[in-house]
C-alpha positions as CSV (number, residue, x, y, z in Angstrom):
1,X,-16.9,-25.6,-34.4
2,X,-19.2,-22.7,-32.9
3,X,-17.3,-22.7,-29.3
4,X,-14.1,-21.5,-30.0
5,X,-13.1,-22.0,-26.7
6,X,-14.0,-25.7,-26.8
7,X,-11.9,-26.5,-29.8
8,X,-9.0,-29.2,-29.4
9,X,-6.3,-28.6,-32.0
10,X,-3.4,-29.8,-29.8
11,X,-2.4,-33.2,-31.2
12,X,-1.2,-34.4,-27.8
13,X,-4.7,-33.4,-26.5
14,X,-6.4,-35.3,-29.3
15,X,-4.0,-38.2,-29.2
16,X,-5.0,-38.8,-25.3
17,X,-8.6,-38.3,-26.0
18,X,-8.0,-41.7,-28.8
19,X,-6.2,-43.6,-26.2
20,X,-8.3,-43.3,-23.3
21,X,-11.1,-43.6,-25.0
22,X,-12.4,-47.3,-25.6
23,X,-14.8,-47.1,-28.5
24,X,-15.5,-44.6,-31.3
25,X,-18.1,-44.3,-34.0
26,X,-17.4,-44.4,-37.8
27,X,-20.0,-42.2,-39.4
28,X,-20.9,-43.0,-42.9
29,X,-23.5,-41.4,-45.5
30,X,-24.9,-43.4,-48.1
31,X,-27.8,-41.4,-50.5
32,X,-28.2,-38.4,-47.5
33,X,-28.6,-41.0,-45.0
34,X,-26.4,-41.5,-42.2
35,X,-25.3,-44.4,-40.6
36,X,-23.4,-44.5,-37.6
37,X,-21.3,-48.0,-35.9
38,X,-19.6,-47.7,-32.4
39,X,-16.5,-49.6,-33.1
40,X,-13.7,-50.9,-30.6
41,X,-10.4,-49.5,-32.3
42,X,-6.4,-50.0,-32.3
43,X,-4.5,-46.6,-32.2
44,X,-0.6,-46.2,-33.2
45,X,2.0,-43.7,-34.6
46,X,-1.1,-41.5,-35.5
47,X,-2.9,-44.3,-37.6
48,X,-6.6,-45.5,-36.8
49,X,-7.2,-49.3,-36.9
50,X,-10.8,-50.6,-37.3
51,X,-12.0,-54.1,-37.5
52,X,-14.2,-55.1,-40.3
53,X,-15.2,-58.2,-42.3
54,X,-14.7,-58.6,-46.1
55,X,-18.4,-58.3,-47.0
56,X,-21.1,-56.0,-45.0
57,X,-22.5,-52.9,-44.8
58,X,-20.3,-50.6,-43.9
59,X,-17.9,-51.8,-46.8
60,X,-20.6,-51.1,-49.2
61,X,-21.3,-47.7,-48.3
62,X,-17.6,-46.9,-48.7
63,X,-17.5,-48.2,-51.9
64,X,-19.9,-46.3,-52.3
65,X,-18.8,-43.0,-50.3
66,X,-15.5,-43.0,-48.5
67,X,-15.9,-40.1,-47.0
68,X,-16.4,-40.8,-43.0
69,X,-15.9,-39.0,-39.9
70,X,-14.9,-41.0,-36.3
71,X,-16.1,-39.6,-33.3
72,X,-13.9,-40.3,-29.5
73,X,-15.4,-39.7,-26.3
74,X,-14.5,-40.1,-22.8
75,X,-18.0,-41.6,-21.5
76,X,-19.7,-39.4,-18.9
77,X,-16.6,-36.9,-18.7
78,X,-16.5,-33.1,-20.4
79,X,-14.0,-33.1,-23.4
């Protein structure tokens, strides 16, 4: 992260970010090209719970390429 002073490392920071937040996005990458879903999410004892159906996209790119990244925010407010 460039700003240093920005960075949230404190898990009990992070962990109220999750659970005040109400959606996130799961970034994927498939051949260089991203592809970002806003997803509603379950959150408990550290573990991340998204909702998906046995066939579709997003399945196929992790087949594909598991790596992903999943982005919180708090709307409108400064993290």
């Amino acid at each position: 992260m460039r700003r240093k002073d920005k960075e949230i490392c404190d898990i009990q920071q992070i962990e109220a970010i999750i659970t005040a937040s109400t959606v996130c996005r799961l970034g994927l990458c498939l051949h260089g090209r991203p592809y970002v879903v806003p997803l509603n999410f379950g959150y408990n004892d550290r573990t991340i719970y998204l909702h998906s159906a046995q066939k579709g996209k997003k399945l196929d790119i992790l087949r594909q390429n598991p790596r992903v990244c999943v982005e919180f925010d708090l709307g409108d407010k400064t993290v």
